[in-house]
Rosetta silent file (secondary structure, phi, psi, omega in degrees, C-alpha in Angstrom):
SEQUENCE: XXXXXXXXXXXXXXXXXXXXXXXXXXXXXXXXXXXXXXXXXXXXXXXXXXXXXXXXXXXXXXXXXXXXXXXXXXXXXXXXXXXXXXXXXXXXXXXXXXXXXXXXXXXXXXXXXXXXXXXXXXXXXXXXXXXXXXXXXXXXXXXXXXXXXXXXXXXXXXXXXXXXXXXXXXXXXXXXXXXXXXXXXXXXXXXXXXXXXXXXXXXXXXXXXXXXXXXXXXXXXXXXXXXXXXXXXXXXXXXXXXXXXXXXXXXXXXXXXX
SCORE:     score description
SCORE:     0.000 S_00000001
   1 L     0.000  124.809 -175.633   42.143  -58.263   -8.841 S_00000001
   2 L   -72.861  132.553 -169.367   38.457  -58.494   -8.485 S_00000001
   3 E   -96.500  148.336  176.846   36.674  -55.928   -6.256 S_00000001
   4 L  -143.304  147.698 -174.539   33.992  -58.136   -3.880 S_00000001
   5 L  -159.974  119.224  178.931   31.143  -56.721   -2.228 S_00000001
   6 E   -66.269  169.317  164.734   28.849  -58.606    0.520 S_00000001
   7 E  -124.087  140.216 -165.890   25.185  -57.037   -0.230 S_00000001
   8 L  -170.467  127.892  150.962   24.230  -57.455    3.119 S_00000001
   9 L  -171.642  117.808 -158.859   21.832  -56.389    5.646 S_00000001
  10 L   -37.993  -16.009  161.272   20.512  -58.455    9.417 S_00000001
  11 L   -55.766  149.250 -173.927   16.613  -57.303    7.945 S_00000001
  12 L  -110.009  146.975  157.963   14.962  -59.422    5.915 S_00000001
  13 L    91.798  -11.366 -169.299   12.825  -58.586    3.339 S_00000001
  14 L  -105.616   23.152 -139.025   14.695  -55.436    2.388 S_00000001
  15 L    17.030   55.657  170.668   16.064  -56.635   -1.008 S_00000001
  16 H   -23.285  -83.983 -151.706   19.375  -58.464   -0.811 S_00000001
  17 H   -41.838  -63.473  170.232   18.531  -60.795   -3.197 S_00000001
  18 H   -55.631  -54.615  176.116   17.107  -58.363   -6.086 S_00000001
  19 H   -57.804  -42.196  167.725   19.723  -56.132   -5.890 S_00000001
  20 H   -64.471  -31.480 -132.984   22.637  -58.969   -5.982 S_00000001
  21 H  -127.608  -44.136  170.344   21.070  -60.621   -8.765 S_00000001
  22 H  -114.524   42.738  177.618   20.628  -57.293  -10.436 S_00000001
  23 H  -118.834  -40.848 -173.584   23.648  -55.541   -9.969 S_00000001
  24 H   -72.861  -41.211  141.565   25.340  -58.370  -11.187 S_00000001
  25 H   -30.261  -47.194 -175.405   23.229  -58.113  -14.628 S_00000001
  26 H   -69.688  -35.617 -154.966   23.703  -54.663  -14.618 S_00000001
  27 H   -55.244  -68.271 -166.399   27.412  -55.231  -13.889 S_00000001
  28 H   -48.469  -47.617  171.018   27.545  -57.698  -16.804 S_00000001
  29 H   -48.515  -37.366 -163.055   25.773  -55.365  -19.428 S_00000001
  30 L   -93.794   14.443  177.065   28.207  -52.944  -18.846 S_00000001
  31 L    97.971    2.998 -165.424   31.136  -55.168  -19.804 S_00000001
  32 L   -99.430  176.978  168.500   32.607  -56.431  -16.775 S_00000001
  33 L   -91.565  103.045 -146.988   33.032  -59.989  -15.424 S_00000001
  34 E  -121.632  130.285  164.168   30.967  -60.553  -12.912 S_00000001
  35 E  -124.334  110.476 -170.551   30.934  -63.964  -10.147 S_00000001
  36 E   -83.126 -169.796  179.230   27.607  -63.503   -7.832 S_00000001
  37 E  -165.912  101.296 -170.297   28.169  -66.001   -4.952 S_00000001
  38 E   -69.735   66.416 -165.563   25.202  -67.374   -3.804 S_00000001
  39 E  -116.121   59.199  160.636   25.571  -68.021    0.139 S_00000001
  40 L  -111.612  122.437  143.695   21.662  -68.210    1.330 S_00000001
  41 L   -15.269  -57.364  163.686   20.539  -71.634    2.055 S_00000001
  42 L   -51.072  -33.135  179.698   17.214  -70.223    0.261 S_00000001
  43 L    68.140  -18.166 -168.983   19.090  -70.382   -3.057 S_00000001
  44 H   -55.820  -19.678  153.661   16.890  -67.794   -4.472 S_00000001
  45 H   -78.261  -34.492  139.506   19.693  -65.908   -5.990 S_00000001
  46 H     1.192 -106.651  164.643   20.317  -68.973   -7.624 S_00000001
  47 H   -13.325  -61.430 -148.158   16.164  -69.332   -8.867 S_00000001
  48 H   -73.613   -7.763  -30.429   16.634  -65.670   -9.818 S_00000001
  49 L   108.151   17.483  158.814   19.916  -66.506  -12.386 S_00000001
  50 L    78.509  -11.216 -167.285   18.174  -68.694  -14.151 S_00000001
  51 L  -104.736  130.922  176.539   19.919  -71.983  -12.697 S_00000001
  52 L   -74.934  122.197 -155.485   17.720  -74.801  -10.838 S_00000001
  53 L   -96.478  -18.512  141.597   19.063  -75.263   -7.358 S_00000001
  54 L   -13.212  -66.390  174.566   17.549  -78.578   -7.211 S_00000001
  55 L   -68.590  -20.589  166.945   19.647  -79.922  -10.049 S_00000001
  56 L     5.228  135.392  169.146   22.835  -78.932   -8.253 S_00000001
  57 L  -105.901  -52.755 -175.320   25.792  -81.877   -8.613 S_00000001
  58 L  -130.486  162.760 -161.547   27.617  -78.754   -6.546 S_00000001
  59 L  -152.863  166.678  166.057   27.168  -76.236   -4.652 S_00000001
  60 H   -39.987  -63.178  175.741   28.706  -73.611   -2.225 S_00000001
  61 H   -54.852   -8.020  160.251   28.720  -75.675    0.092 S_00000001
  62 H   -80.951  -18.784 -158.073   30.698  -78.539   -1.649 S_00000001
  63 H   -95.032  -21.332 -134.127   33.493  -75.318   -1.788 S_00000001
  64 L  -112.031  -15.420 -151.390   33.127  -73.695    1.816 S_00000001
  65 L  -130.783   18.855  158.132   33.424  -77.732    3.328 S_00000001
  66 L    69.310    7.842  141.000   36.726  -78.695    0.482 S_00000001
  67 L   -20.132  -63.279 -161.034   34.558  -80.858   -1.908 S_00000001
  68 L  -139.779  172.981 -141.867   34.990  -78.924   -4.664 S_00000001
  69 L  -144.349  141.080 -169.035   36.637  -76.008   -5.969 S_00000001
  70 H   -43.026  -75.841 -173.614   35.147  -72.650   -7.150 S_00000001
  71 H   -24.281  -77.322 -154.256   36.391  -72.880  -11.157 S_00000001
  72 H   -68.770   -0.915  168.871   34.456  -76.228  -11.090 S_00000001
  73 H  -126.105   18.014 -174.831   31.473  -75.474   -9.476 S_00000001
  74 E   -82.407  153.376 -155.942   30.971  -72.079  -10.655 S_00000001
  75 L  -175.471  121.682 -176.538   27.647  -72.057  -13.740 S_00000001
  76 L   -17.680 -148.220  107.584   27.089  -69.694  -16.593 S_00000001
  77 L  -107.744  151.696 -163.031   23.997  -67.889  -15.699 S_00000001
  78 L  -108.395  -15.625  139.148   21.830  -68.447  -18.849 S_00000001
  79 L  -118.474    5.403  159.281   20.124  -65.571  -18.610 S_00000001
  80 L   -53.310  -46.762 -173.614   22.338  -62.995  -16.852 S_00000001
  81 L    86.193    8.336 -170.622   25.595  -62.953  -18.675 S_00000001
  82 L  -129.582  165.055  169.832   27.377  -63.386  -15.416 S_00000001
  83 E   -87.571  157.566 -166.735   28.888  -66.326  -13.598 S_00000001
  84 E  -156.620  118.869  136.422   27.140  -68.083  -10.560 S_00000001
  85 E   -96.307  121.113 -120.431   28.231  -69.835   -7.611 S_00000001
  86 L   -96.234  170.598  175.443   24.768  -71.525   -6.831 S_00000001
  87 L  -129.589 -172.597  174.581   23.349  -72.437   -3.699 S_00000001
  88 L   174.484 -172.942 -171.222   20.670  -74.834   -2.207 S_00000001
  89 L   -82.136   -8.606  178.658   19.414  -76.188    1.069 S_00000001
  90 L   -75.062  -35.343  171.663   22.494  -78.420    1.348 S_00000001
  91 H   -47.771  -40.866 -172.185   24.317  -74.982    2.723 S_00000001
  92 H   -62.695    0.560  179.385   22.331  -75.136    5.791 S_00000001
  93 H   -88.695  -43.418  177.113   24.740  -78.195    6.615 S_00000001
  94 H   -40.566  -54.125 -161.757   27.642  -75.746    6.524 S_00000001
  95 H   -46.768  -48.259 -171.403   26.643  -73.797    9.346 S_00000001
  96 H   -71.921  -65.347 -169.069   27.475  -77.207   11.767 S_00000001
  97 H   -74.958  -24.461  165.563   30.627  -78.879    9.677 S_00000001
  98 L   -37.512  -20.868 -155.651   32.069  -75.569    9.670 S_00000001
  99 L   -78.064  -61.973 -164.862   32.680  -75.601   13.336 S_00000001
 100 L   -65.491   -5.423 -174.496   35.506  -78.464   13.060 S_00000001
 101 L   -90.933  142.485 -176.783   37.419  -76.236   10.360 S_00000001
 102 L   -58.291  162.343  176.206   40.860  -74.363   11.685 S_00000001
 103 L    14.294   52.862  176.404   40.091  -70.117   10.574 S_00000001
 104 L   -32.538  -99.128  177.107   36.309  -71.131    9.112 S_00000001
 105 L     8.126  -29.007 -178.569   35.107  -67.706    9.064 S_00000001
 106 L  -141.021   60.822  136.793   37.777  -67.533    5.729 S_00000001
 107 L   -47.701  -59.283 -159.913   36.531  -70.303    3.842 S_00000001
 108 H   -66.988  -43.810 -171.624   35.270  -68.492    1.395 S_00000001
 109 H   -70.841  -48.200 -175.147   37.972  -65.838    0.840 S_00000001
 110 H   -86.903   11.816  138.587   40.419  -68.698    0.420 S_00000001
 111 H   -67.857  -61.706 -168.932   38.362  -70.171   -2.545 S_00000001
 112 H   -50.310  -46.541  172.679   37.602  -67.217   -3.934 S_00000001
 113 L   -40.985  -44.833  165.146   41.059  -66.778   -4.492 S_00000001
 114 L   -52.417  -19.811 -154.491   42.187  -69.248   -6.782 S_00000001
 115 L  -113.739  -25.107 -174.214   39.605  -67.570   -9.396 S_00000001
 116 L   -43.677 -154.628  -63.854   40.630  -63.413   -8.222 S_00000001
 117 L  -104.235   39.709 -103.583   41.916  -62.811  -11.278 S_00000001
 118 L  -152.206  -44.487 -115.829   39.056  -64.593  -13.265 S_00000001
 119 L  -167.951  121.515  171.936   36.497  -61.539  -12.312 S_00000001
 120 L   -90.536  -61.825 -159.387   36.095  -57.392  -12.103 S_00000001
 121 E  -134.337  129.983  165.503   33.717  -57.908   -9.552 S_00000001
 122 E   -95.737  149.062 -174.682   32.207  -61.274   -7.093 S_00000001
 123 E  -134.411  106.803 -177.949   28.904  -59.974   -5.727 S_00000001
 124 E   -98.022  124.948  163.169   28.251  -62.314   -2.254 S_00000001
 125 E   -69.507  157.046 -178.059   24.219  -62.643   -1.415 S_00000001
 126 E  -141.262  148.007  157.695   24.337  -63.189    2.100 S_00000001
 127 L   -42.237  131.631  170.085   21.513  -64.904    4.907 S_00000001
 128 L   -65.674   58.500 -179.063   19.452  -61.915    6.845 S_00000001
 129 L  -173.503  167.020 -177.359   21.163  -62.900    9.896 S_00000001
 130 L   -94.992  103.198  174.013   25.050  -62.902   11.495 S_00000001
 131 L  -108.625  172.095  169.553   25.546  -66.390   10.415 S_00000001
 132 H   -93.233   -4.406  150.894   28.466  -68.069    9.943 S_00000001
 133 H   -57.868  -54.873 -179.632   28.047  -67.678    6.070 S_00000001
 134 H   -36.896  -53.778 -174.222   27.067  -64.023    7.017 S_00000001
 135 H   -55.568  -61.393  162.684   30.596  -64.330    8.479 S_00000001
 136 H   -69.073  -59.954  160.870   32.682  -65.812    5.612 S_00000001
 137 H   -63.580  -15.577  176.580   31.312  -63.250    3.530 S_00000001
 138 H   -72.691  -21.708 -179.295   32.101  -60.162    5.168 S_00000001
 139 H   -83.759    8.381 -149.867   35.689  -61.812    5.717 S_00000001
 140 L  -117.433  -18.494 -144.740   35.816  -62.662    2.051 S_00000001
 141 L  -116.988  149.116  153.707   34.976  -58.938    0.869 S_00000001
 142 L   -79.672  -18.808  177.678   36.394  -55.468    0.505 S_00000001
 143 E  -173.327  151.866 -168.211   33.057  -53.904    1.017 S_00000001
 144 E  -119.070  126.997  174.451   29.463  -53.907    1.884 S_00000001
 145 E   -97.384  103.357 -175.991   26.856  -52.436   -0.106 S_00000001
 146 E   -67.781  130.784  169.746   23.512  -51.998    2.254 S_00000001
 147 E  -110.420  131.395 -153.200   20.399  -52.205    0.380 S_00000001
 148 E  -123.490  137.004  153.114   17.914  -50.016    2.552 S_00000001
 149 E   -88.007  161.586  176.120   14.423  -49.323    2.760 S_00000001
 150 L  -102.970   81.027 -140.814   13.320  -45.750    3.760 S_00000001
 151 L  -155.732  158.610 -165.078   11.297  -46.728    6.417 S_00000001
 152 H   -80.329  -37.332 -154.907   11.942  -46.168   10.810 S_00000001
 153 H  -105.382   10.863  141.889   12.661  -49.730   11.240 S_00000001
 154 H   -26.681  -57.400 -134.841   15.143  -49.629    8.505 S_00000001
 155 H   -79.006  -38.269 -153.606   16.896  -47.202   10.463 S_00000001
 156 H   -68.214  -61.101  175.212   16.985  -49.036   13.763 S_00000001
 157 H   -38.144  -45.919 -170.650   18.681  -52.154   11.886 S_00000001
 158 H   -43.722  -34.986  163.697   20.810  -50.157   10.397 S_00000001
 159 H   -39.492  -55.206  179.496   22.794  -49.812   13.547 S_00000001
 160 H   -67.731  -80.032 -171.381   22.665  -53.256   14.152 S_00000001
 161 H   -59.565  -16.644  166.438   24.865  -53.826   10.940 S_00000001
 162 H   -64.658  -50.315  168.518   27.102  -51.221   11.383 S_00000001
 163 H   -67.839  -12.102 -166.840   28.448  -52.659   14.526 S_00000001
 164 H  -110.924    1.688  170.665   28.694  -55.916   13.302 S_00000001
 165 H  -112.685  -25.902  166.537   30.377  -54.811   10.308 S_00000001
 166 H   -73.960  -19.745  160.777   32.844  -52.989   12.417 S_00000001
 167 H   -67.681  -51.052  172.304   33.874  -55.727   14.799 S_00000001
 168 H   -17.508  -70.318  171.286   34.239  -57.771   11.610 S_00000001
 169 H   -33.355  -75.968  173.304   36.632  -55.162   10.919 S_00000001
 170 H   -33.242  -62.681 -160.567   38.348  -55.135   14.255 S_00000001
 171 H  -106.298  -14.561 -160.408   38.856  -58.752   14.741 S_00000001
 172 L  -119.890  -27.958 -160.878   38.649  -60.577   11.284 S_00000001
 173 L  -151.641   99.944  179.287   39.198  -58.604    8.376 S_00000001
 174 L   -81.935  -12.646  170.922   40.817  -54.896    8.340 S_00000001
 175 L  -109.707   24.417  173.432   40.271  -54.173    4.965 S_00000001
 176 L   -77.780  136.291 -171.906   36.534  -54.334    5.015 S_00000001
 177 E  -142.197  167.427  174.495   34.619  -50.796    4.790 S_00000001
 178 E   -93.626  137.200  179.357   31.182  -49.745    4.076 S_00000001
 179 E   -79.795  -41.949 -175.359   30.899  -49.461    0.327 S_00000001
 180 E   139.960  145.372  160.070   27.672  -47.371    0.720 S_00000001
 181 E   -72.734  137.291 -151.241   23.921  -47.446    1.370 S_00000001
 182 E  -127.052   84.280  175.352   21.519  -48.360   -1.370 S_00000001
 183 E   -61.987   72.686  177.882   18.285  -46.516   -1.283 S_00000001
 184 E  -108.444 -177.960 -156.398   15.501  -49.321   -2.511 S_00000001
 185 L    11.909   67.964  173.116   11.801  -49.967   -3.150 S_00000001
 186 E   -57.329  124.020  163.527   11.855  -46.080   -3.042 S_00000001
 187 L  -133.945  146.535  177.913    8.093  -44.677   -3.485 S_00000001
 188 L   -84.648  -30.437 -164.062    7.976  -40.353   -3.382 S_00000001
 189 L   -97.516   10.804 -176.265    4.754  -40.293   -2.394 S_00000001
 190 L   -93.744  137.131 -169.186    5.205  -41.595    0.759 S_00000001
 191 H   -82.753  -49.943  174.960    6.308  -38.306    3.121 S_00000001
 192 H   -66.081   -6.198  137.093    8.626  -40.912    5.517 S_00000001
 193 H   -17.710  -81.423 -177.732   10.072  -42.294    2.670 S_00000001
 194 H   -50.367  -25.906 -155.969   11.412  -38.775    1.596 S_00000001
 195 L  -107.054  -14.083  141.792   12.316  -38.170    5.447 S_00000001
 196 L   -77.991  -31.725  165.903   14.214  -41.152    5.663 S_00000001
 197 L   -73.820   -2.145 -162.160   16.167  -40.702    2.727 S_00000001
 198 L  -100.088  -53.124  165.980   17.056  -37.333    4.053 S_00000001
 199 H   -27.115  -52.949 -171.405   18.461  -38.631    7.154 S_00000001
 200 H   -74.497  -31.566 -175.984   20.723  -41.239    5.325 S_00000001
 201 H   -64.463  -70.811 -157.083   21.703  -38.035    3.000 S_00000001
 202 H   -48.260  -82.979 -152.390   22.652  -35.778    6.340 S_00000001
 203 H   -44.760  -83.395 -149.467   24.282  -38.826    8.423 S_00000001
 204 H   -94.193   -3.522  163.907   25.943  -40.882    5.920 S_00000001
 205 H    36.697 -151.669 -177.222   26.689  -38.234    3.125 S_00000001
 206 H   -68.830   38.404 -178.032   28.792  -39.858    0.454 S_00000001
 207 H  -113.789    8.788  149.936   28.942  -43.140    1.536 S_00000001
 208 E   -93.244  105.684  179.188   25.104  -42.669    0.449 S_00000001
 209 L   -79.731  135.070  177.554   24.701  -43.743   -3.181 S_00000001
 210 L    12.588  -90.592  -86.020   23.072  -41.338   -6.255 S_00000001
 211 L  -110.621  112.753  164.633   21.017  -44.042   -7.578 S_00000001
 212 L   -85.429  127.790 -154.305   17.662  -44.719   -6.073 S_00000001
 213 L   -90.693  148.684  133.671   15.799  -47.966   -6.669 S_00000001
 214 E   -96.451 -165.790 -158.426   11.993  -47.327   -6.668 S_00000001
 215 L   -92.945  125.920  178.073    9.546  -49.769   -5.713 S_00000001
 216 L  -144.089  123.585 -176.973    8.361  -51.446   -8.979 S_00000001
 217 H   -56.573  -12.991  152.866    6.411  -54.730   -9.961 S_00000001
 218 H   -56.023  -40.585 -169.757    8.738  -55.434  -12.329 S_00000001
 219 H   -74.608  -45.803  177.848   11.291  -55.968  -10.632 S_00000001
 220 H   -52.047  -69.862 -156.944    8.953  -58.402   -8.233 S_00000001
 221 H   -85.080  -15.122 -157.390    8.068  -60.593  -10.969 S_00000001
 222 H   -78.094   -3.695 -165.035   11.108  -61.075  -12.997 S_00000001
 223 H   -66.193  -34.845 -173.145   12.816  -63.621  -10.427 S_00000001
 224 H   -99.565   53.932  170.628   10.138  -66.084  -11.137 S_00000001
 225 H  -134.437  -24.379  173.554   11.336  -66.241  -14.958 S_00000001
 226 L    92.857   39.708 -175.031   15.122  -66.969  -13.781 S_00000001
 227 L  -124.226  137.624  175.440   15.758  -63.506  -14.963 S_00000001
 228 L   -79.505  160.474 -156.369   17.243  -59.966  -12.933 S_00000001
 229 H   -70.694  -51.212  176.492   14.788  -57.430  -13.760 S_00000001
 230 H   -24.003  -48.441 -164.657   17.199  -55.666  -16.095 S_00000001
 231 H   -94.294  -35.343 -169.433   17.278  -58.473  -18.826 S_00000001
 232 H   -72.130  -66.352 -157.410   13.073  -59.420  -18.011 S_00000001
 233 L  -138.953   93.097  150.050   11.796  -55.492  -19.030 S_00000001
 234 L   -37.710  -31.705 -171.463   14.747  -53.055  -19.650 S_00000001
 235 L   -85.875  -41.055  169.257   12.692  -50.448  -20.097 S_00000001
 236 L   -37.590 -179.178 -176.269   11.039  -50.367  -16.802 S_00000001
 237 H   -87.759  -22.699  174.187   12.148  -48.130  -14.028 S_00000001
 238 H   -95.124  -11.662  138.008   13.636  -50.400  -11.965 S_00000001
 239 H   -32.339  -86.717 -157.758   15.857  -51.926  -14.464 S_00000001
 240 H   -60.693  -29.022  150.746   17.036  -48.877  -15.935 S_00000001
 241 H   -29.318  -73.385 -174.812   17.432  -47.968  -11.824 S_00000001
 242 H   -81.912  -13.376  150.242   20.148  -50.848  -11.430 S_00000001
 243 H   -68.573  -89.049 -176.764   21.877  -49.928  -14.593 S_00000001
 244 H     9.805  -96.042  178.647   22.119  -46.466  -13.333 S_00000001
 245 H   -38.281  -52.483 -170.699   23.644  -48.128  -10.088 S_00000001
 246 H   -39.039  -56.371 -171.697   25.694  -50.749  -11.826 S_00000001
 247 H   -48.915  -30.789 -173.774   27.169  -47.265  -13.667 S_00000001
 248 H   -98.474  -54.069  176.442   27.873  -45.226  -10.475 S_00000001
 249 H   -52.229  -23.152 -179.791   29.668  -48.311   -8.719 S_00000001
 250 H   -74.096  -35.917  174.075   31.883  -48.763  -11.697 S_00000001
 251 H   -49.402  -66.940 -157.819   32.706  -44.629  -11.329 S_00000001
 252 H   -60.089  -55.444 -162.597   32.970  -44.899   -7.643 S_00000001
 253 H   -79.151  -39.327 -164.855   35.418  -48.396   -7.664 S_00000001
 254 H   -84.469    1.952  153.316   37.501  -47.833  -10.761 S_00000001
 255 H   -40.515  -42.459 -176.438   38.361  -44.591  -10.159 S_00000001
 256 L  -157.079  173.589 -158.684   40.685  -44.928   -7.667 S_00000001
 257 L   -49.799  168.025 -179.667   42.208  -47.777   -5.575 S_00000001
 258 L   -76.683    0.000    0.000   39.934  -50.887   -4.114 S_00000001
């Protein structure tokens, strides 16, 4: 059974994208079987996987609206090592036909399914916003992994997704949990950095993970190469950062039950 985890958080801008797309890399180096699931309009996890969302025959959004079927529209990544169900601008059509479907909101999960034993982990990119993609993935997932800057208006969001992953909880999906907070584009020399990460340490204790991304230009550029940072310069710090993390989520999930 495949452990899934939305990466998720209503901020923009905080690195969803980079983290799905290189977690999933990371994932893959480390032997597992990895399916990202690409549900941003933007496509950019897509871009960043190496696949052109342009060229598309299919898309999520042929699967979430009963076109097409996961197996068949799921594509290698060619430089990842991971599987990819791709997106494009054709998603933003979902939001609308979605409306007319009986239990929408678990589209996704009841795709996904056909494929669960296919996959150690699906990794869902999600929209910066409570969409109704936003929506299918959290009902699709066992857990959400926040990726956070250490920054005040970080904090204040932070809130904001917490409630919204606990109604989620409440009314749609009971076996959803926070996976953990994700400490990224980390810099030390910033003192509210450190004084934000301290916070997240006190408050959220272990449901805060080790592994700290810094902030790195590596990381920045490899997307526009089709590549996760990992596979474009290993050696940098923010690579070797998301292996780290890949390594402590494999500790953390296979250890004990999903």
């Amino acid at each position: 059974m495949a452990r899934k985890f939305v990466i998720a958080n209503q901020k923009g801008g905080v690195g969803k994208t980079t983290t799905t797309v290189n977690l999933a890399a990371a994932l893959a180096k480390l032997g597992r079987r990895v399916l990202l699931i690409d549900t941003d309009p933007q496509g950019n996890a897509t871009t960043g996987s190496g696949l052109d969302k342009r060229a598309l025959a299919r898309s999520v959004y042929h699967v979430l609206i009963g076109l097409s079927d996961v197996a068949e529209t799921t594509q290698e990544s060619p430089t990842g090592g991971y599987a990819v169900l791709p997106s494009n601008r054709d998603l933003a059509g979902a939001e609308v036909e979605l409306v007319d479907f009986d239990e929408r909101e678990n589209r996704l999960k009841d795709a996904l399914a056909a494929v669960d034993g296919e996959y150690d982990y699906m990794l869902i990119d999600c929209p910066p916003s409570l969409s109704m993609l936003t929506l299918n993935g959290l009902c699709a997932a066992h857990g959400v992994i926040i990726p956070m800057q250490c920054e005040y208006y970080a904090l204040e969001g932070l809130s904001d997704l917490v409630n919204t992953i606990r109604k989620v909880h409440g009314n749609f999906n009971p076996g959803l949990e926070i996976s953990g907070l994700l400490r990224v584009m980390f810099d030390p020399r910033v003192t509210l950095s450190q004084q934000v990460s301290a916070q997240l340490a006190e408050h959220f204790g272990p449901k805060v993970f080790n592994t700290i991304i810094p902030r790195n230009v590596r990381l920045a550029e490899a997307p526009s190469y089709g590549k996760a940072g990992v596979v474009f310069d290993p050696s940098s710090k923010g690579a070797r950062a998301y292996l780290e993390f890949g390594a402590e989520l494999i500790e953390r999930m296979e250890k004990g039950p999903l």
